[in-house]
C-alpha positions, -999 to +999 in steps of 0.1 A: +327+075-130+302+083-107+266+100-112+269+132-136+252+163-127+210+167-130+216+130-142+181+116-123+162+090-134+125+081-129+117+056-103+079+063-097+055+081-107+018+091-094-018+094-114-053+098-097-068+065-086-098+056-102-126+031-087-110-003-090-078+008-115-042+008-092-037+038-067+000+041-075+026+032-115+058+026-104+087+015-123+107+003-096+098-016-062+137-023-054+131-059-043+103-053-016+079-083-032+082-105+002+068-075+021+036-074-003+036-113+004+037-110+043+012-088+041-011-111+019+001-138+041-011-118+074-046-105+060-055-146+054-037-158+089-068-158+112-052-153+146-040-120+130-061-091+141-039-057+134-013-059+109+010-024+118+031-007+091+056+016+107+089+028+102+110+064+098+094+083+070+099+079+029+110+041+034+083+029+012+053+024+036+023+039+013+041+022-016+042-014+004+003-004+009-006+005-029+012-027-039-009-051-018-039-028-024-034-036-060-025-068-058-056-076-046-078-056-069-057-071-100-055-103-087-063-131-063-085-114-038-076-142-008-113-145+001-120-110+007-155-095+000-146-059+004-113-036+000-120-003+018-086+018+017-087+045+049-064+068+053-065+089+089-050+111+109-030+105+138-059+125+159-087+103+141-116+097+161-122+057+159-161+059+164-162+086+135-138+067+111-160+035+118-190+055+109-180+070+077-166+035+063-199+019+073 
């Protein structure tokens, strides 16, 4: 019993995004579907104005993000005229990051 030695299986794995394919295959999601579904929930719910994803790192906070980014480009798009993905530093310069999206 037990796991054997060098006995790993795949659970994800990464490929280039291209313009409007998914950012991120994976095989498994372990059961984080209601996350993607807050999310969508939150993005619709106009008294929302930040949504913040934070937590200790590789707890699945990109992957939480690819799935609702591809949700929406795959599916139902809640409304939404645009889907600009930014990813920045923690030194980012807000007037900068404004400027290059725009």
């Amino acid at each position: 019993m037990g796991i054997e030695r060098n006995d790993f299986h795949i659970i994800a794995t990464m490929q280039s995004p291209r313009h409007g394919e998914p950012m991120l295959t994976e095989t498994t999601f372990l059961g984080q579907d209601w996350y993607v579904e807050m999310v969508r929930d939150h993005l619709i719910d106009n008294t929302v104005g930040v949504i913040g994803i934070h937590g200790m790192t590789r707890v699945g906070k990109m992957t939480l993000l690819n799935k609702v980014n591809n949700s929406l480009q795959e599916g139902d798009r809640l409304g939404l005229e645009y889907l600009i993905w930014v990813v920045a530093s923690k030194e980012f310069q807000l007037e900068k990051l404004q400027a290059k999206v725009s």
